[in-house]
N, C-alpha and C positions, 0 to 999 in steps of 0.2 A: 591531467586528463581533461577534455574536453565535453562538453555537453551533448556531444553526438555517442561519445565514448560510453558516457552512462547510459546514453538509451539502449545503447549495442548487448552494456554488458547484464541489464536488464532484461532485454524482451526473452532470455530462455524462461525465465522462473513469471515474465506474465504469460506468455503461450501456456505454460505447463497451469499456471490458475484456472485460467480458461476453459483448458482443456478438462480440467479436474470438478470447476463450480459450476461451469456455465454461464458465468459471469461475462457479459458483455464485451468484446476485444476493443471496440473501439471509442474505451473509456480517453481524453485525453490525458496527455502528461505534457504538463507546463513546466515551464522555469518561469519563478515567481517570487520579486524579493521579500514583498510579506509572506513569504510561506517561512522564515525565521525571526518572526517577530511575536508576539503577544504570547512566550510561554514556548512558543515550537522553535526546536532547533533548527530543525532541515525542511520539513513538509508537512503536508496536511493533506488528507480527502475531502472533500467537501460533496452536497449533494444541491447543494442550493445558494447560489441560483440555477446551478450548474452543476454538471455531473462530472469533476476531473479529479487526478494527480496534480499536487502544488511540490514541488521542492524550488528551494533556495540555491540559486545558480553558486551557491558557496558547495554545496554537496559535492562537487567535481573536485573540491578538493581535500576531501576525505578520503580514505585507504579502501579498495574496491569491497573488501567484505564488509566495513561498514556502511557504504550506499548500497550495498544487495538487503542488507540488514535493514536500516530507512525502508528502503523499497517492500519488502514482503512483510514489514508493519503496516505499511499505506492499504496495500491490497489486503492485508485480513479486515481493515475497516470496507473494504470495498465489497469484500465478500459476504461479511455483518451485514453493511446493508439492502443486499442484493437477496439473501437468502432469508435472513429471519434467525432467531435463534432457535426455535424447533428444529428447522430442516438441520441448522449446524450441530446441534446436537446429536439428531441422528446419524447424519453423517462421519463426526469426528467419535462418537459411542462411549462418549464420559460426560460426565458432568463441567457445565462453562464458567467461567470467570465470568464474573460480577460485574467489574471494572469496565467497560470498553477500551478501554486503552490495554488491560493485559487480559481480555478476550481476541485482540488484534495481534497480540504474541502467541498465546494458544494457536489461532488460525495460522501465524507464520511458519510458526513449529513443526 
């Protein structure tokens, strides 16, 4: 798979975020080889300095549901923090995980 492939196979589940949080579309999405270093396997959100998508150009060769899987972890952090945990609570209508990392599952879910 190629790194156009990924973006391809990607953009239905970020138009449909979008389309669903309100969340900004033209958040970027990098290929980034620290984005599997320091503890991350594939990617990372980041908000500072910058507002992107990080995956590690290693991600392309991963099995396509696990890079949709990568992928809709990244954007529940994107959506965390574009929303707030209030609004996501109301929104999603249960109580949120603690954790940011498996509050960014909850959101993928």
């Amino acid at each position: 798979m190629s790194i156009e492939s990924f973006v391809e196979l990607v953009q239905p589940d970020w138009a449909l975020a979008v389309e669903q949080t309100g969340i900004p579309p033209e958040i970027p999405l990098d290929f980034d080889s620290q984005a599997g270093v320091s503890g991350r396997n594939f990617a990372f959100f980041e908000w500072s300095p910058e507002v992107r998508f990080a995956f590690s150009p290693r991600v392309i060769h991963e099995p396509p549901h696990r890079q949709l899987g990568l992928f809709r972890h990244e954007v529940g952090h994107a959506v965390h923090y574009y929303l707030g945990r209030e609004k996501l609570r109301r929104m999603i209508g249960k109580e949120l995980e603690e954790s940011d990392e498996r509050l960014a599952d909850q959101i993928a879910e």
